[in-house]
Every structure is written in C-alpha cells, then in structure tokens.
N, C-alpha and C positions, 0 to 999 in steps of 0.2 A: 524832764521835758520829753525825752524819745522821741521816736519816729513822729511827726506829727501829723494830728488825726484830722485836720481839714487846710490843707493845703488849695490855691488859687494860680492859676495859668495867668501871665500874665506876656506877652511878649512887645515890646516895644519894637516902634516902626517910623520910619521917617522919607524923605524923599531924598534929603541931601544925601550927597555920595560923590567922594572925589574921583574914582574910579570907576562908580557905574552910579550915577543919577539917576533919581525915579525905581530903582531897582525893586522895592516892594510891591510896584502895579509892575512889572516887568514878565511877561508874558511867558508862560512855560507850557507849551501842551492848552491851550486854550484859554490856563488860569492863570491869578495872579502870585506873583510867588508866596506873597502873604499868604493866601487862603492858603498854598500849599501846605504853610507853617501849623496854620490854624488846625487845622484838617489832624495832621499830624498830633498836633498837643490834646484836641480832642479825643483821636482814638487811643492817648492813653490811658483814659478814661482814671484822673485821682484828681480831677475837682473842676470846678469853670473853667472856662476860658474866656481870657477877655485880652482885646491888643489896644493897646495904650499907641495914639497915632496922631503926629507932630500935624499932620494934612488932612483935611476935611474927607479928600480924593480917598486915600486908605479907610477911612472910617465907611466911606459907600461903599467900597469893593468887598468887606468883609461882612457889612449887614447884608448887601445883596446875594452873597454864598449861605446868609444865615446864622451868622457868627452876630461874637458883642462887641462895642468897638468903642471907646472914650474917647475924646480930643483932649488933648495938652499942652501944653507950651509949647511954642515949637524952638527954642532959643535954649532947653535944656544941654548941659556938656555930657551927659552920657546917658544909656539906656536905663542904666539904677535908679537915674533921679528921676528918670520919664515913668518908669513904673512905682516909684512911691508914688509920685504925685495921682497917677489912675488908682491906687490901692486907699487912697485916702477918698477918693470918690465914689468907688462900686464897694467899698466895704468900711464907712466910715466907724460902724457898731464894733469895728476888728474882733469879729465872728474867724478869719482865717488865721492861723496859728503859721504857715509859713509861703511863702512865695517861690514860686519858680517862674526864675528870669529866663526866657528864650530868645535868644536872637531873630530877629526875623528875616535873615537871609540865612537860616536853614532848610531848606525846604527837603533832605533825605534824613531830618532826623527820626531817628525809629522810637515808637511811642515806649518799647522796653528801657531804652536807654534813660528817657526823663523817671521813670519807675526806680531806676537804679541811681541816680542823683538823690533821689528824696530819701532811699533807702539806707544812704551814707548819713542819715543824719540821727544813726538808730542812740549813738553817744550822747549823754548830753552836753556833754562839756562841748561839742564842735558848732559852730556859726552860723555855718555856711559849708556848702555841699555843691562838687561840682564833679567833672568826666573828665579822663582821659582815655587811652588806647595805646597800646605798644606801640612804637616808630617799629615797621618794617620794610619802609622805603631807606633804603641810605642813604639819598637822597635829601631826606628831610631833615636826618640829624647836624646838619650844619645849614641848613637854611634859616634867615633867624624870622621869615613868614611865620615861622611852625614854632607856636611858643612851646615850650617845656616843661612841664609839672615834676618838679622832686620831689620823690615823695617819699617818708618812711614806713616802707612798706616789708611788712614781714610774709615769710617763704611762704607759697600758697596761697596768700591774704588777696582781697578785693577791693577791698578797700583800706585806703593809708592817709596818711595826715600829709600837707602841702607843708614843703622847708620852706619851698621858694619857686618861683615860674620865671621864663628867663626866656627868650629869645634866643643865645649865647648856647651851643652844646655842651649842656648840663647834665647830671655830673661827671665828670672824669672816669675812667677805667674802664674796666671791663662792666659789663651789665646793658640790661636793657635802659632804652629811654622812651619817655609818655610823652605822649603827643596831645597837648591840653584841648579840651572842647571847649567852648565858652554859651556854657548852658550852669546857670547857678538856682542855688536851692537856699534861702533866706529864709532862716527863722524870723519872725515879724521883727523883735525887737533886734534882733541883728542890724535887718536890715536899714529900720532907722537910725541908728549908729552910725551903720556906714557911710550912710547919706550927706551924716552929719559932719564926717571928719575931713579935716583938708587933709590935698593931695598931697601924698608921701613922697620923698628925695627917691627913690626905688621906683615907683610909678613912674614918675616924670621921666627918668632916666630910661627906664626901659619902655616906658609906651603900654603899662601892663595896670589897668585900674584894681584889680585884684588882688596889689603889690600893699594899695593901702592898708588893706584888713591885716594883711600880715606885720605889716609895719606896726599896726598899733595894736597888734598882740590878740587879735581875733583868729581863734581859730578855724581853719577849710580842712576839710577831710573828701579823697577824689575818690570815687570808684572807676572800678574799670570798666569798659567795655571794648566789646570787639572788634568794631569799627570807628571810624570819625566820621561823621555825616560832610556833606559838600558846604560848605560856607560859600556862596555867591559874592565873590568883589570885585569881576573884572566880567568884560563880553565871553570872554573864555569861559569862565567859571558859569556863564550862563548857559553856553552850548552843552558843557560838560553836563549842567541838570536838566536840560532837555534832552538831551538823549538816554540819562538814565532813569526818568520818570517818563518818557513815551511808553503807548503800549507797546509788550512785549520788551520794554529797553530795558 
C-alpha cells in the first residue's frame, strides 16, 4: 500500500459543544473558525477538501468563503462516523485511497503538520496515522486535558508506532512525553473498520476514541511535530486564537 497516492480532507463540524456551543461559526478576526480550519487544510495542498457539517448554518459559512461542504446526520457519536458518512457521498466510486480526519476546532494547525500525518503512513502494515509533539510545558505532563501518545519510538526516529494514549502521565521514568494531536490519517479500508467496531473497555474508560483501534489490534503510527496547534474548547481557548491569528499576533 505506502504512502498513499490520493488522499481527501475531510473535517467534520458540528454546533453542539458543552463548553463552547456554536463554536465552528464562532467568530476569530472576522471569520469563522471553520473556514479558519478550511483554509488551513487547503494550503496544505495533498487533495480536496470537504467539511462534513451536522448544521445547514456551517455548510453556508464554508461555501460562502468558497470551500465544499456536505450535510449529515447531525445525531452521529463522533467525528469518524460524521466523516465516513460525507466520504460515502463526495466519493461514492472510492477514487480516494485514504482520509484525513481534522478536527474543526483547529484553527492554528499548520498545513506542514497534516503533510507529516499522511507521511507516517509510508508502512504498510500501519492503519491509521496521526501527531504528536514533545510536552515541554511541565505543566501538561500531569494534566489529564493533555492526552499522551506512547510510543515506540527509536533514537533519532520521527516517526513511532502508538502502545497506548492515556490521559494518566504515561510512561513512567525518565524520558520525554508526547503531547497527542487529534488529527488522523485513515487508510480507506481502515477507516471503515473502525467505524465498524464497538466501543472498547479502554475507550470508554479513558474518554480516548482511538483507544478502539488499538484494542482491536489496528495499528497507529504518530509522527512528530514541533508544535500542537490550539484546539478551541472553552471562551478562553477562543481569545487565545484571536490573538494569535490577529494581524501581526
């Protein structure tokens, strides 16, 4: 399989939000933070883009910036399933060999970073492809906000294969710890698998959808990057991406 050669943007988007409602038409610098998303997935220029969108409201804000925009169910339990369901409609011929899942309260992720998600999936034997970044706040290594990627990862290496992701300061001893992104890269038939399998005792327990694949022997390989882009969940987190996407911020 390798790297694969036609790849599809897909980011799923919704209104609910227990902490910040409405947050993808939520207003950053004039726009919405979706398009910010959008914007972002396009200038990394490795295949369409299209946002998979629970509310009619998101679907207008994204053709009006000139973006593609699907409707879905809005009653789906996670972003995985909200974007098979758009992948079975904008590409029913399955022309695209793997999916990148974006969150759409990313709005500072850098178009290099999704480049280096898809490039972790140069193996074939690996699933699914996703980001991390060193913890270098100490701060975050016992916050369980900040989920965890372990990973076995050899000296020098970029990329490593996921044991396990965790909430909990994982692992033990001395060493560095990753700071997981939740930006994923699905190989097509991966991804409908995943879709397919009930939720794992690991999942449920930790709060970590991710936790499934592992559970049932799928394997994630993370690469790394330099940063963590801002994840938007609270009014805070929103000031926080308006001041660093203002001009000059």
């Amino acid at each position: 399989m390798s790297v694969p050669a036609n790849p599809i943007v897909i980011i799923p988007a919704r209104m609910a939000s227990t902490r910040l409602p409405g947050k993808p038409l939520a207003d950053i610098c004039g726009t919405p933070m979706i398009v910010h998303v959008w914007r972002r997935a396009v200038e990394a220029d490795v295949g369409p883009v299209v946002v998979a969108c629970a509310e009619a409201g998101i679907a207008e804000a994204v053709r009006a910036a000139g973006g593609r925009a699907v409707l879905t169910r809005a009653d789906h339990q996670s972003g995985s399933d909200r974007v098979f369901e758009a992948l079975g409609s904008v590409d029913p011929d399955e022309r695209h060999d793997a999916v990148v899942n974006i969150q759409g309260d990313l709005p500072t992720i850098t178009p290099g970073a999704i480049g280096a998600a898809i490039g972790a999936l140069e193996d074939d034997a690996v699933d699914i492809a996703t980001l991390a970044a060193v913890i270098r706040d100490a701060g975050e290594r016992g916050d369980a906000g900040v989920v965890k990627a372990v990973l076995s990862l050899k000296p020098g290496a970029t990329v490593g294969r996921a044991l396990y992701f965790s909430r909990a300061t994982v692992p033990s001893g001395e060493g560095e710890l990753y700071h997981h992104i939740g930006l994923y890269v699905f190989r097509r038939p991966a991804l409908a698998r995943f879709v397919g399998l009930p939720a794992g005792v690991l999942e449920k327990r930790e709060g970590l959808e991710q936790l499934r694949a592992l559970e049932h022997g799928m394997r994630i390989d993370v690469a790394l990057v330099d940063t963590v882009p801002l994840g938007v969940d609270t009014p805070a987190d929103l000031e926080r991406a308006r001041a660093m996407l203002a001009p000059g911020g």
